[in-house]
C-alpha positions in Angstrom: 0.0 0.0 0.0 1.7 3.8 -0.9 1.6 5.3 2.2 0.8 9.3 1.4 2.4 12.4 3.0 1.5 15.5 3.3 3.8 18.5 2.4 4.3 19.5 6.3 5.0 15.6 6.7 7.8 15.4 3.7 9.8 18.4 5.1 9.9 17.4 8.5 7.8 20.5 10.1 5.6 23.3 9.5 6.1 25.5 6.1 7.2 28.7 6.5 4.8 31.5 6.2 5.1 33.5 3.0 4.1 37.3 3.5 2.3 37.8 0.0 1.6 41.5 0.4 3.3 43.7 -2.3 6.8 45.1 -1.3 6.8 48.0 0.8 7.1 51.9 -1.5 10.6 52.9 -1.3 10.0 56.2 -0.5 11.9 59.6 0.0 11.0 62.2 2.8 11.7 66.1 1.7 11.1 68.5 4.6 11.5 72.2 3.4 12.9 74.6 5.4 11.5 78.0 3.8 13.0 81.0 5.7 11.1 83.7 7.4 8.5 81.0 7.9 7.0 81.3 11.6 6.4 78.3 13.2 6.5 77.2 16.7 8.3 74.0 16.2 11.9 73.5 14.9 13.0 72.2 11.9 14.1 68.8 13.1 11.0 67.9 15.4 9.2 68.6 12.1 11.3 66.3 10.4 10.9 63.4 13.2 7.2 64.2 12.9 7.0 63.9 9.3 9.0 60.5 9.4 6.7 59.7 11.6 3.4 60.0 9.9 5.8 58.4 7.0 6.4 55.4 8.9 2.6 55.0 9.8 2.3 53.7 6.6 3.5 50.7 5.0 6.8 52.4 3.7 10.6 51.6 3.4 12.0 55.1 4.0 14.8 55.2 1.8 16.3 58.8 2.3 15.2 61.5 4.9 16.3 65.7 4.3 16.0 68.9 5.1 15.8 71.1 2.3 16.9 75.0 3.0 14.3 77.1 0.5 15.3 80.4 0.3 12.2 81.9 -1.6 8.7 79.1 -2.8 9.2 79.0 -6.1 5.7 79.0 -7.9 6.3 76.0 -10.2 8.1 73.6 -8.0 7.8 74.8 -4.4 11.6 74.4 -4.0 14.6 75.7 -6.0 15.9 74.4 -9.4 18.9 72.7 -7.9 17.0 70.5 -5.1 14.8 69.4 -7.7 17.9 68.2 -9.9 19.0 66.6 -6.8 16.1 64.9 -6.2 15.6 63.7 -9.3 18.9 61.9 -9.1 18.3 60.6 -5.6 15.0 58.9 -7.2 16.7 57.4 -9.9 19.8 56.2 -7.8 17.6 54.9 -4.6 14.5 53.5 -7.1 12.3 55.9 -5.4 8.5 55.4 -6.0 7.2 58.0 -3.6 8.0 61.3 -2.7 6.8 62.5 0.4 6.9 66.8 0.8 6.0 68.4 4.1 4.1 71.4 2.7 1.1 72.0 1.3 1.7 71.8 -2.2 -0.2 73.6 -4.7 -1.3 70.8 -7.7 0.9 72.7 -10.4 3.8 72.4 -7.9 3.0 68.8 -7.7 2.3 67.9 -10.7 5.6 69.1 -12.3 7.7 67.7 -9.3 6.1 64.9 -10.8 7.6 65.3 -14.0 10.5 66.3 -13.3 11.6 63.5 -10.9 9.7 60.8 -12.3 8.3 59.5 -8.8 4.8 60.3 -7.7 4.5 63.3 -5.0 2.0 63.5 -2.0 2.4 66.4 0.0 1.6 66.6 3.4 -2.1 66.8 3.4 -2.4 63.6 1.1 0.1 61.8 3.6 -2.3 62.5 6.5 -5.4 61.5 4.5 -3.7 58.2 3.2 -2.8 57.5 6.8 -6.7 58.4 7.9 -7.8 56.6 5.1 -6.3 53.2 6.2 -6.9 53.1 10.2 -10.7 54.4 9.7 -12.9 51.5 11.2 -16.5 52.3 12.2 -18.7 53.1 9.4 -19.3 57.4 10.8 -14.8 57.4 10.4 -14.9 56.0 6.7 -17.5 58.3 5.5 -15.4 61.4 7.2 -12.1 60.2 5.9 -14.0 59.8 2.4 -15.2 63.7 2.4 -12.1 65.2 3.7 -10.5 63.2 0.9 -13.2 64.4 -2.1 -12.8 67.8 -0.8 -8.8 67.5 -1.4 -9.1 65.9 -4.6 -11.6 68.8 -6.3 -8.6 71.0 -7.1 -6.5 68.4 -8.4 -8.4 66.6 -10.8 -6.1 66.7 -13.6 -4.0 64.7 -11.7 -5.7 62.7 -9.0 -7.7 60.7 -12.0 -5.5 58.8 -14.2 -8.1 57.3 -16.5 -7.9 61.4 -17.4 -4.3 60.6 -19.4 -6.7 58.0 -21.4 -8.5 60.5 -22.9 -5.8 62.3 -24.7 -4.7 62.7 -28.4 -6.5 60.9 -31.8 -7.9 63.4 -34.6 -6.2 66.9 -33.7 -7.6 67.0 -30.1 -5.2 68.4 -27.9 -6.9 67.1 -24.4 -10.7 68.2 -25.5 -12.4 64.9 -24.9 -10.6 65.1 -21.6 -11.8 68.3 -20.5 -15.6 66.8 -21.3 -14.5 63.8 -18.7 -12.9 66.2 -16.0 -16.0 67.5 -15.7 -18.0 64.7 -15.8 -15.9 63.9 -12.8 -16.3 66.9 -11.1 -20.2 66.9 -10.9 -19.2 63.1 -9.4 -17.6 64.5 -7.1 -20.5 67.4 -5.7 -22.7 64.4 -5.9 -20.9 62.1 -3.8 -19.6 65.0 -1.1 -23.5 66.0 -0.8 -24.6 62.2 -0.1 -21.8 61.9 2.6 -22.4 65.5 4.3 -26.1 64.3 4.3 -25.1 61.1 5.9 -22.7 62.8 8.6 -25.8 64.7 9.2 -27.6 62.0 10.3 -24.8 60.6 12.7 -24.4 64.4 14.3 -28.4 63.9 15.5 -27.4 60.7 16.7 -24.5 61.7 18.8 -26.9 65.2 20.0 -29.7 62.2 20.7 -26.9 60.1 22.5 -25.3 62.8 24.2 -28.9 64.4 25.3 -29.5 60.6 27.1 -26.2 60.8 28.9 -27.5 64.6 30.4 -30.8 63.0 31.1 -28.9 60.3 33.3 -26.4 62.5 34.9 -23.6 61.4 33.8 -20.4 63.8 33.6 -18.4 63.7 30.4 -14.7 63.4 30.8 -12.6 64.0 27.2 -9.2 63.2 26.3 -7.6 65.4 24.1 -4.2 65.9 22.9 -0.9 65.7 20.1 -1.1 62.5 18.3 1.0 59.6 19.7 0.7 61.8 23.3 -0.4 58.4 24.6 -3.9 59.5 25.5 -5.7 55.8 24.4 -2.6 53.7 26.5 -4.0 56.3 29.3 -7.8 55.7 28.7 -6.7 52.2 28.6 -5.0 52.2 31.7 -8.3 53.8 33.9 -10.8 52.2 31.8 -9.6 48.9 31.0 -10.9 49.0 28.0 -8.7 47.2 25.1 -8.3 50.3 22.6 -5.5 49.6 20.3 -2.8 51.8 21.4 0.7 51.6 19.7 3.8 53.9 19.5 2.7 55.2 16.2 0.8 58.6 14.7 -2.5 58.2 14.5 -3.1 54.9 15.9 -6.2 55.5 16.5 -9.1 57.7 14.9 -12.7 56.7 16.2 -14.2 58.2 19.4 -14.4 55.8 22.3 -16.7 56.0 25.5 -16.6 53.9 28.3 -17.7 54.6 31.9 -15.2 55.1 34.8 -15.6 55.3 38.6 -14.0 58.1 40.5 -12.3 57.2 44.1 -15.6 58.6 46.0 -17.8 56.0 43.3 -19.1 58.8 41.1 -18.9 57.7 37.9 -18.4 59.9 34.5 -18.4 59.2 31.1 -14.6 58.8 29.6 -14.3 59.7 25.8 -11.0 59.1 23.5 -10.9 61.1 20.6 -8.6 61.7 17.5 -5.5 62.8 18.0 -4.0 66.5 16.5 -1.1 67.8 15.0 0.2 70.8 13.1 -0.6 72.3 10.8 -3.6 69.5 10.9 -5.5 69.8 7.4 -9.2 72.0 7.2 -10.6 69.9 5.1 -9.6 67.2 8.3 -10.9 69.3 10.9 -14.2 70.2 9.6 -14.9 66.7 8.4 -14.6 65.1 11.8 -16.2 68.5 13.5 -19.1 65.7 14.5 -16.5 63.6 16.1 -14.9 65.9 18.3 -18.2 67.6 19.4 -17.7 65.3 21.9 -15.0 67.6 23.4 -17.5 70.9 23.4 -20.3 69.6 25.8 -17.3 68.4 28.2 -17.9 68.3 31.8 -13.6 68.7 32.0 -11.3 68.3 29.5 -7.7 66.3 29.9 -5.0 67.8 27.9 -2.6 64.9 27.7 1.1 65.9 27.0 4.2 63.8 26.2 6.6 65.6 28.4 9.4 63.2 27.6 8.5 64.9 24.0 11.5 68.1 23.3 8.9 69.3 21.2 6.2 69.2 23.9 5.3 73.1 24.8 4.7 73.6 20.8 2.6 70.7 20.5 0.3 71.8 23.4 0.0 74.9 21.5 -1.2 73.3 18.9 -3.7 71.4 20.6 -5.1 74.5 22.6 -5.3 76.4 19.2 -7.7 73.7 17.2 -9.9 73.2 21.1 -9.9 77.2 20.3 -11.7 76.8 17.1 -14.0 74.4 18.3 -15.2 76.7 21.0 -13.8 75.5 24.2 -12.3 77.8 26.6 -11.6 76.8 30.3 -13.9 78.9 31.5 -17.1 76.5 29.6 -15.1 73.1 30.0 -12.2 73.2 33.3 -8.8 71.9 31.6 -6.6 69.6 33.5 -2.9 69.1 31.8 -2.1 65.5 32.1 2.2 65.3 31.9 2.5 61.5 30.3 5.7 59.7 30.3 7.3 60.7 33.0 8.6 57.5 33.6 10.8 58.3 30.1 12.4 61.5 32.0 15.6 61.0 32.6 15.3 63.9 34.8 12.2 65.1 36.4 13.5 68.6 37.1 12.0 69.6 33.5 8.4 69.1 35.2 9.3 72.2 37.0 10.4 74.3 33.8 6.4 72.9 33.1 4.7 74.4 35.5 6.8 77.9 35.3 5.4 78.0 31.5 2.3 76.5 32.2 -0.8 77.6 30.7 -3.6 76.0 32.9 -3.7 75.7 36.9 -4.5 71.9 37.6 -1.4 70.2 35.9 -1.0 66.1 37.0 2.3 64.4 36.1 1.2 60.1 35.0 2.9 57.7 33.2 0.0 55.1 31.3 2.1 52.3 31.3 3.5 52.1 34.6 0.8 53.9 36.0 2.0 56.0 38.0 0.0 59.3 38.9 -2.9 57.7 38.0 -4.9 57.7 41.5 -4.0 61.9 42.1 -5.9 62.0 38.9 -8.3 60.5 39.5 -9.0 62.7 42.2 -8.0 65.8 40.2 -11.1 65.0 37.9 -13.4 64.2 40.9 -12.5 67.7 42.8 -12.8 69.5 39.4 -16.3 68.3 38.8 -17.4 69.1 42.6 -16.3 72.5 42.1 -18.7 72.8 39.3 -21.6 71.8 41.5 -22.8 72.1 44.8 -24.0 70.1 47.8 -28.0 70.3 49.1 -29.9 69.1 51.6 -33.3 69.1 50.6 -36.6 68.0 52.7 -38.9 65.7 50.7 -42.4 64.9 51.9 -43.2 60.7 51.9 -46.6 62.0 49.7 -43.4 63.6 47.0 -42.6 60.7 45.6 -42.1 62.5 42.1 -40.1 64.9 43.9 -37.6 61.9 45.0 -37.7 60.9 40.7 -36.6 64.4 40.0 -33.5 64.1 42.4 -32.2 61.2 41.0 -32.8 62.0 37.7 -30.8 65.5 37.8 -28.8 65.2 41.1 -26.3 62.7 42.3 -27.4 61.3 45.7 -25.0 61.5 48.2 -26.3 60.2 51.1 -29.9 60.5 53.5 -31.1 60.7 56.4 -33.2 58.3 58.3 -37.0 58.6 57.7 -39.2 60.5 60.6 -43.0 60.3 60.3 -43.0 62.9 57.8 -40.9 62.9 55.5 -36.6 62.4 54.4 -33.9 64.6 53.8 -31.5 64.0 51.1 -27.9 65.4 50.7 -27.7 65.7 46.6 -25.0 67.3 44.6 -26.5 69.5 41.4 -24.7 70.5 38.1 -24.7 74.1 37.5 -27.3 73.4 34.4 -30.0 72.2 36.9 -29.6 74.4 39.8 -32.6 76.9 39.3 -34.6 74.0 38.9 -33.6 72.5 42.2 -34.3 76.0 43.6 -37.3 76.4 42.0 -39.0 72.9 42.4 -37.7 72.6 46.2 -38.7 76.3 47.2 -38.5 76.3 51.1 -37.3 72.9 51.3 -34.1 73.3 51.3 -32.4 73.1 54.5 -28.7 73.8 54.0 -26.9 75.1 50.8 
């Protein structure tokens, strides 16, 4: 009888796995330096960042520079001897992908294009290809496909190759093609009306969702902060919850919420949210708008920093600036800074150097992977929210029984007395939001303020 193998059998042991995903793009990273540019950050924590977002891709980063622009040069962006150089690098290195930290205008990128021979994505495109690929719920795909339809309007000459298909054949010189660009272009409205429409929808939701949680009581608590600050490692760490969380830009993109109890067993609504960074793209920030929402009807807001960052003071900036656009000020929505990774300070004297430049009051040094810190804030976030409201004790006849519904709908009980013949008294804490209403319902009943 012919005894059969199999192929693990033949060779002794299991076959080796055989990654078929295509080769990682060789790319090159160009970070101009224009002068008299004013910007916050320096010119080699912008290149780190922009090798970062680079490397949040699926990428082999063949060459990383700084190029010195003396004056933008309207057809290229930089001057005619980078480009020569670059074009050399390309050919040398085999360089598909040209990565430009600026905000190229599509001329600019169309003939860097052409005269290198690799494609270009400026630094808008990089942050919408990196958007585009970690986008999982159903409300982040549709806002990563606007923000990218509203990038691609200008640049339809070159963002649709089937365009190129269109050209020559009896004397036209591009006509039929123009007929097509603008068959694309109405596409285009179409589509970027049917996905504002749709966002639409999911901003009632969230207003319905959000509306629930007031009914109910329940405090919102919002992380906010630079991407890769290490604000879903810390909602990890107090939640539990198992957000994916990784030493990369942009890990995550989807709002999370999970409930958390404070020391004293109040419990508040936790939310993750997107992370920022410079120079972050409009079309970006108004497409997730619904998303971060979230952030304006905060009951406290915590600013997480990466203090073991060099860049860190310019990235808080940045933060404060887009929470500025959205409409939150500390005096709506108290801020509490959150100084991550201070277990990655070699020295913790720079904490101090912190708090001489800080721009908030409460400030609470953690680390979210050791833990550290974590308890004091905690408690930061429970003495913030009792600032905002204030204790009662209020009488309640045993005949009230709505009267008792009302108080645990819109208070938080904190503790009662022991029933007489008459009646109860109960000890409530009341949000600012429903304190006329407490006045006005309990009107004489109210013992001790």
């Amino acid at each position: 009888m012919t005894d059969f193998m199999d192929d693990e059998d033949r060779s002794g042991g299991p076959q080796p796995y055989v990654d078929t995903r295509p080769a990682p793009t060789r790319v090159g990273l160009v970070v101009p330096d224009v002068r008299g540019r004013v910007t916050s950050h320096s010119i080699e924590a912008r290149q780190t960042e922009f090798e970062g977002l680079a490397n949040a891709i699926r990428v082999e980063m063949v060459f990383s520079e700084i190029v010195k622009v003396r004056e933008v040069k309207p057809a290229t962006f930089i001057g005619g001897g980078h480009v020569e150089e670059l074009k050399q690098k390309v050919k040398d290195g085999k360089i598909e992908l040209l990565l430009v930290d600026a905000a190229l205008a599509p001329v600019q990128q169309r003939n860097l294009e052409t005269e290198t021979g690799a494609k270009v994505l400026d630094r808008t495109a990089l942050i919408l290809e990196i958007f585009g690929e970690r986008a999982a719920t159903r409300e982040g795909v549709l806002q990563v496909e606007l923000a990218h339809l509203n990038y691609q309007r200008s640049r339809l000459v070159r963002s649709w190759t089937h365009l190129e298909r269109q050209r020559g054949g009896f004397g036209f010189l591009g006509g039929p093609g123009e007929t097509q660009i603008e068959t694309d272009r109405r596409l285009i409205e179409e589509r970027v009306k049917l996905l504002e429409e749709r966002l639409e929808k999911v901003k009632k939701t969230r207003t319905q969702q959000r509306s629930g949680r007031e009914a109910v009581q329940i405090p919102i608590v919002a992380l906010v902060g630079y991407t890769n600050a290490g604000k879903s490692s810390l909602f990890n760490r107090l939640t539990g919850a198992g957000v994916f969380a990784e030493n990369l830009l942009f890990a995550t993109l989807d709002t999370t919420l999970r409930k958390l109890e404070l020391p004293h067993g109040r419990q508040v609504m936790l939310s993750d949210t997107v992370g920022f960074v410079s120079e972050l793209p409009t079309t970006l920030v108004a497409a997730f708008r619904a998303t971060l929402e979230e952030v304006t009807g905060a009951d406290v807001i915590l600013h997480v920093r990466d203090v073991a960052n060099p860049d860190s003071a310019a990235q808080a900036s940045d933060v404060l600036k887009v929470l500025t656009e959205l409409g939150v000020s500390a005096e709506k929505s108290p801020i509490i800074e959150v100084w991550n990774k201070v277990d990655l300070l070699e020295h913790r004297d720079v904490l101090q150097t912190l708090h001489a430049a800080g721009q908030v009051a409460a400030t609470v040094p953690v680390s979210a992977q050791t833990g550290e810190g974590v308890d004091t804030l905690l408690a930061a976030v429970e003495t913030t929210l009792g600032l905002k409201s204030k204790l009662y004790r209020v009488r309640i006849p045993h005949t009230n029984g709505a009267d008792v519904g009302w108080l645990y709908g819109h208070a938080e009980i904190i503790g009662k007395d022991e029933p007489d013949e008459e009646g109860q008294t109960y000890e409530v804490r009341v949000e600012p939001r429903h304190r006329d209403s407490l006045v006005q319902r309990f009107a004489g009943r109210i013992e001790a303020a």
